[in-house]
N, C-alpha and C positions, 0 to 999 in steps of 0.2 A: 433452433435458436442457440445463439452464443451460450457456453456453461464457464463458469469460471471457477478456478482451485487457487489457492491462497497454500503455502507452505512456507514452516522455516521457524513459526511461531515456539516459544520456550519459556521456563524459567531462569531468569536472568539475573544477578543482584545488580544493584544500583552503580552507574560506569559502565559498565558489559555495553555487547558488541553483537550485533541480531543482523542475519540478510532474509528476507522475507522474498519469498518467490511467487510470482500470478504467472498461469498459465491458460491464456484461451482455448479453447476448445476447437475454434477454427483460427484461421491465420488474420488478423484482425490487426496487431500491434501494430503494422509499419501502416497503417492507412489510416488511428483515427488515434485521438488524443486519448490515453490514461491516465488512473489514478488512483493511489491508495486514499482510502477511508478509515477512521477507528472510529469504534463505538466502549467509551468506558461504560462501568454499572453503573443504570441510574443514570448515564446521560443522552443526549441525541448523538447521534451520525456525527462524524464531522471529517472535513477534507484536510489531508496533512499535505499529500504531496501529488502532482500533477506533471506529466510530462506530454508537448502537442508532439503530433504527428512526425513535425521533422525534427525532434528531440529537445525540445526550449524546455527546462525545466522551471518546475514554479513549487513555493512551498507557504506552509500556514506557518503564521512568526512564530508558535511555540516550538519547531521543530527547525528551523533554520541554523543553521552552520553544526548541526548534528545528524539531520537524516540526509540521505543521496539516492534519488532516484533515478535509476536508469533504464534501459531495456535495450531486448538485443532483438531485431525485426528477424533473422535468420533463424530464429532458435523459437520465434514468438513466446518471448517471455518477458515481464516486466521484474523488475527490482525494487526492494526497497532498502540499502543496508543503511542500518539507523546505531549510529556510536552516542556516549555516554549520556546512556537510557537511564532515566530517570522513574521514581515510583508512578508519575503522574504520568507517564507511557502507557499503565498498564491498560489495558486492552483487547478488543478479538479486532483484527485489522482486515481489512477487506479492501479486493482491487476491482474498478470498473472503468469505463468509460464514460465522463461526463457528456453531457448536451444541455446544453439550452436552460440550465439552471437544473437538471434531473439526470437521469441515466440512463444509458443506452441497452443495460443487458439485465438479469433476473440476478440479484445477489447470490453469491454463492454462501459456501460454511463460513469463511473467513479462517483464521487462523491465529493462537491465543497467545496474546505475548505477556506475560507477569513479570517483573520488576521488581523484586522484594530480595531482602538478606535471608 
């Protein structure tokens, strides 16, 4: 089965400038839609940023005209680079692919992004 690695995650202060890297484990990117996830402490899962197959990007309003998700199908790798992070960023941020309101792969570690002075 697909594994997934999440990297890039840091201490940041407040403004700063993060690019978050997913890597599948097989060649997967250019054939099915992605997506980062975060989970704050204490709170649920939640989708910040999606991108379909042929690259249409989508994002959740708290993160709009700050995060930028991209990927590269050659390289199979997803992106996330996210400018003027805020505390309420903080987070362990995780990449998968969606389906059908669920997910297509087993969560990986994620990767832990802190936002603080």
């Amino acid at each position: 089965q697909v594994q997934l690695r999440e990297t890039g995650g840091a201490l940041v202060p407040p403004g700063g400038t993060l690019r978050l890297s997913c890597t599948p484990s097989q060649l997967v990117v250019g054939l099915v839609s992605m997506a980062w996830y975060r989970q704050a402490p204490g709170n649920a899962r939640e989708l910040v940023a999606s991108i379909s197959a042929d690259g249409s990007p989508n994002y959740a309003e708290p993160v709009k005209g700050r995060f930028t998700i991209s990927k590269d199908n050659a390289r199979n790798k997803v992106y996330l680079e996210m400018d003027d992070l805020k505390p309420e960023d903080t987070a362990i941020y995780y990449c998968n692919s969606p389906r059908s309101g669920s997910i297509r792969y087993p969560w990986g570690q994620g990767t832990h992004v802190t936002v603080s002075l």
